[in-house]
C-alpha positions as CSV (number, residue, x, y, z in Angstrom):
1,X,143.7,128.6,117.1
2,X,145.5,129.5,113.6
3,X,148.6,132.1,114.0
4,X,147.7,132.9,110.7
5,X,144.7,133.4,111.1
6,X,145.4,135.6,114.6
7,X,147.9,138.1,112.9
8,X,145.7,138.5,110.6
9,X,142.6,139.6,112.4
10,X,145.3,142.1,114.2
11,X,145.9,143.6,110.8
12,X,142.7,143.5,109.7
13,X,142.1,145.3,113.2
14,X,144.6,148.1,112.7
15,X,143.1,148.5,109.5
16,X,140.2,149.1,110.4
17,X,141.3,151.6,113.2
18,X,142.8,153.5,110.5
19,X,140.0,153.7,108.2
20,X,137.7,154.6,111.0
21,X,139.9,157.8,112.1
22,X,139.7,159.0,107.9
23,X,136.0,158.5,108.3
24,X,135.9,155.8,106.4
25,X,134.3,152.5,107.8
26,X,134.1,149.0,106.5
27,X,130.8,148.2,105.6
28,X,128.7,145.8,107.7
29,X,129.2,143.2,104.9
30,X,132.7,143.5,104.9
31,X,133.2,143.1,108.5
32,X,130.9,140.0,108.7
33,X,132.9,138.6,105.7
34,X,136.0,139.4,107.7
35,X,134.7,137.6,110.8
36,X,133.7,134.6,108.9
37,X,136.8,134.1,107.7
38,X,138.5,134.2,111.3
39,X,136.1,132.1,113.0
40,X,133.7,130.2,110.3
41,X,130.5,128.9,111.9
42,X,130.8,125.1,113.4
43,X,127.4,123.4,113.5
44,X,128.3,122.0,117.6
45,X,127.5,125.8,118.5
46,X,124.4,127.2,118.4
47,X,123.8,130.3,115.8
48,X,124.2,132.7,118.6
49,X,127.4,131.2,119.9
50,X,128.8,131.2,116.5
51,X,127.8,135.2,115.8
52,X,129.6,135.8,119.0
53,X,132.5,134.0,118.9
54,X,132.9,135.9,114.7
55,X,132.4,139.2,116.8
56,X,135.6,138.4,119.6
57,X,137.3,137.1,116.4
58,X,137.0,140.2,114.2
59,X,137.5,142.8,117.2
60,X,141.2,143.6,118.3
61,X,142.5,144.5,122.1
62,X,146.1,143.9,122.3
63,X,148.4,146.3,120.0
64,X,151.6,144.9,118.4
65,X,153.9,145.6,121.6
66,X,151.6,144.2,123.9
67,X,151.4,140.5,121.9
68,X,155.4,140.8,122.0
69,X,155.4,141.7,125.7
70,X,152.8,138.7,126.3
71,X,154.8,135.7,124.2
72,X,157.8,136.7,126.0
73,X,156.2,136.7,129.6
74,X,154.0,133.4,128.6
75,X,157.4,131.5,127.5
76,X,159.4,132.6,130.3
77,X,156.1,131.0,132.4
78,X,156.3,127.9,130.4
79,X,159.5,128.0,128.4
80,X,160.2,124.7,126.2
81,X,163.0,122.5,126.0
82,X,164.2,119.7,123.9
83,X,161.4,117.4,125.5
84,X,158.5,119.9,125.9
85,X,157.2,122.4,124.0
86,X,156.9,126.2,124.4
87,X,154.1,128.5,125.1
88,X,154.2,130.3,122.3
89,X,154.0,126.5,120.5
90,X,150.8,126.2,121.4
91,X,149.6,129.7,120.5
92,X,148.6,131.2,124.1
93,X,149.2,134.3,123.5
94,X,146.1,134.4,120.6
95,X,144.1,132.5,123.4
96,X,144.2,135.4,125.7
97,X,143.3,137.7,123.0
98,X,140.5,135.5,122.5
99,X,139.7,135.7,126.5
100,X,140.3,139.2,127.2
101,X,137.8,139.9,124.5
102,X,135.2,137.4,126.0
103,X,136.0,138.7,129.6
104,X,136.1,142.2,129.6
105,X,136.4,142.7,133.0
106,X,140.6,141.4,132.6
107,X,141.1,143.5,130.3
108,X,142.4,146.9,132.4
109,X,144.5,144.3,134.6
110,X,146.3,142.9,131.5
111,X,146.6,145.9,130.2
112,X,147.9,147.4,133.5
113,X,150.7,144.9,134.2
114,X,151.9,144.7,130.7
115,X,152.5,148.8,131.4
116,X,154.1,148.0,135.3
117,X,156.1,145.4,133.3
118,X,157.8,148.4,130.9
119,X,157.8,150.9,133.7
120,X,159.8,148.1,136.0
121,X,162.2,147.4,133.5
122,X,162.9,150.8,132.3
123,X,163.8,151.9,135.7
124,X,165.9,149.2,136.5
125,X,167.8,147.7,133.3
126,X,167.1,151.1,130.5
127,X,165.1,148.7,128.6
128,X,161.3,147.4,127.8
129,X,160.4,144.4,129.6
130,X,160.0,142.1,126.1
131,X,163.7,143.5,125.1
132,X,165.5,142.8,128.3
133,X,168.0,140.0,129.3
134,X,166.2,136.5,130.2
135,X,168.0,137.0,133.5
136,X,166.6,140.6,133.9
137,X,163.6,139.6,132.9
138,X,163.4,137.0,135.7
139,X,164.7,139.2,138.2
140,X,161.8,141.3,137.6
141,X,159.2,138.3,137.6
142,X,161.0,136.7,141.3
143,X,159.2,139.9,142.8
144,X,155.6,139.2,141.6
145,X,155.9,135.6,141.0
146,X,155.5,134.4,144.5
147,X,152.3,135.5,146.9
148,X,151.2,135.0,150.3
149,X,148.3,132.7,150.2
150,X,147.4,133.9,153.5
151,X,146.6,137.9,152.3
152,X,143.2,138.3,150.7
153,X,143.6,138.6,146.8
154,X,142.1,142.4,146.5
155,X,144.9,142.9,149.5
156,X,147.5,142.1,147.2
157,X,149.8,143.7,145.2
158,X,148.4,144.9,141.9
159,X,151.4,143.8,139.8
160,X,150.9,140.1,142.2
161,X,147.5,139.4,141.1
162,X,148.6,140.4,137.4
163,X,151.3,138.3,137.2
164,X,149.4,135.2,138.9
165,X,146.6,136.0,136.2
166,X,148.5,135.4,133.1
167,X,150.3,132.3,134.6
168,X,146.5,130.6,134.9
169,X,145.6,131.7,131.6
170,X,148.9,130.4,130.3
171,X,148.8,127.3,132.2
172,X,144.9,127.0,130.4
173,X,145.3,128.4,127.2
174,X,148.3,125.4,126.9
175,X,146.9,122.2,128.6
176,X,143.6,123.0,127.1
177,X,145.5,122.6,123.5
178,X,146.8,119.0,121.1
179,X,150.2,119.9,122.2
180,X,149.3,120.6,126.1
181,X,147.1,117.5,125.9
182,X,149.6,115.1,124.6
183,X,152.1,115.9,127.1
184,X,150.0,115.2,129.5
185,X,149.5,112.1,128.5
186,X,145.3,112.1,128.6
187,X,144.1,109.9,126.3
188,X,140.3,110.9,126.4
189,X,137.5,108.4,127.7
190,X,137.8,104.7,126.1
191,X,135.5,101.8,127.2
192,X,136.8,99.3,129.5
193,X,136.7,95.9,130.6
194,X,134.5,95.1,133.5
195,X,134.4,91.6,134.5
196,X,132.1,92.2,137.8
197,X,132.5,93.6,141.1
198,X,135.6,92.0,143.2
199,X,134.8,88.8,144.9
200,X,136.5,90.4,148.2
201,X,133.9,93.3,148.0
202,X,131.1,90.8,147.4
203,X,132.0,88.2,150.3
204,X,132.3,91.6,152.8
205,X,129.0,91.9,152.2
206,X,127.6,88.9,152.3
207,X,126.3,88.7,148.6
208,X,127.4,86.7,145.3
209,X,126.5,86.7,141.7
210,X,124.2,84.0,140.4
211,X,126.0,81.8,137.8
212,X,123.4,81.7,135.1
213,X,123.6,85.8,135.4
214,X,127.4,86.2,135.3
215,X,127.1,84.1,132.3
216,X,125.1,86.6,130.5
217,X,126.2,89.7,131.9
218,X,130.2,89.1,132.3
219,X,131.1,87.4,129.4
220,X,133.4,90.0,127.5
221,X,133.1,87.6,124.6
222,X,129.3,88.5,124.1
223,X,130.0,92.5,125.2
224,X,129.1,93.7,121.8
225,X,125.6,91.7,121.8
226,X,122.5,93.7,122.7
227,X,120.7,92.5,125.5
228,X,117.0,91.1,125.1
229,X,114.6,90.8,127.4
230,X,110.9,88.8,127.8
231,X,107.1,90.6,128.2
232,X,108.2,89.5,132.2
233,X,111.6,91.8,132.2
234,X,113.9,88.7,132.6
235,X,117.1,88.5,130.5
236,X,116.9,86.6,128.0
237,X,120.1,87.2,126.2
């Protein structure tokens, strides 16, 4: 996902709030040219998918303070280093913008804990969360970070289950990108070399492959030749 592209649909957003509160609205041709623009329609999604995905991308949840609070709190998940790279590199923070939008039932929890974050960090360091120390930030996160796997999830703490929440989406919205991909290491599917099934798996079970077949099934050298066969189904080639 662009940054670019992100801060501007959050302009565009507040905008649009402010118009809407003069009583003047954008038109239905301006917000469908403003939603183009943010998410442009990709022929591997169907017309619907693509008029919804312009409608998450031209709608705003998250104010100003709350995208500070959430790039802070995703990096201090997954911080980067001089080997690995950041969070915020990979743009998670517009990924759960994207998600919150798409699942609307996270949106009060998100919301929620970003609030208990402030509140927690006023009382205890004078300070919002996003402007706090690292250490006093972490001090904070020691208390939510950890849960007992044995107490039922709606038994939890709220500020538990909000914490563990954005550490999966930041974990996704990450490994799910180039950058989280390449770290890993994944390389995608790629075609192989299969030279028949091991003759120690054959001989347990009391089977072998006929010469003339392994000839013209298992010969890598012909692996890019496409088979023919008679009016009888026998392999010709």
């Amino acid at each position: 996902m662009d940054r670019r592209k992100s801060l501007k649909s959050i302009v565009l957003g507040s905008v649009a709030g402010g118009l809407a509160l003069n009583g003047c609205k954008p038109s239905a041709e301006e917000t469908e040219e403003v939603a183009q623009e943010l998410a442009p329609s990709v022929k591997w999604r169907t017309d619907k998918e693509n008029e919804l995905v312009a409608e998450l991308h031209a709608e705003t949840f998250f104010n100003a303070h709350e995208l500070a609070t959430l790039t802070v709190l995703s990096d201090l998940i997954l911080p980067g280093s001089e080997q690995y790279k950041s969070a915020s590199d990979a743009e998670v923070v517009p990924f759960m913008e994207f998600m919150v939008k798409d699942l609307p039932e996270m949106q009060t929890d998100l919301r929620g804990g970003l609030m208990w974050l402030d509140r927690k960090s006023n009382t205890e360091f004078n300070v919002e969360f996003k402007s706090a120390t690292e250490d006093q930030q972490k001090s904070i996160l020691d208390e939510i970070a950890y849960y007992d796997a044995n107490i039922p999830e709606d038994e939890r703490p709220f500020e538990v289950n909000f914490f563990s929440l954005v550490r999966n989406l930041t974990m996704t919205g990450f490994y799910t990108t180039k950058i989280g991909i390449e770290e890993l290491g994944y390389s995608g599917n790629s075609p192989n070399v299969w030279d028949g099934v091991p003759d120690h798996v054959l001989k347990k079970h009391g089977v072998s492959y006929d010469s003339e077949w392994i000839a013209k099934c298992v010969d890598q050298s012909k692996r890019n030749d496409i088979a023919e066969w008679d009016e009888n189904g026998n392999l010709i080639t």
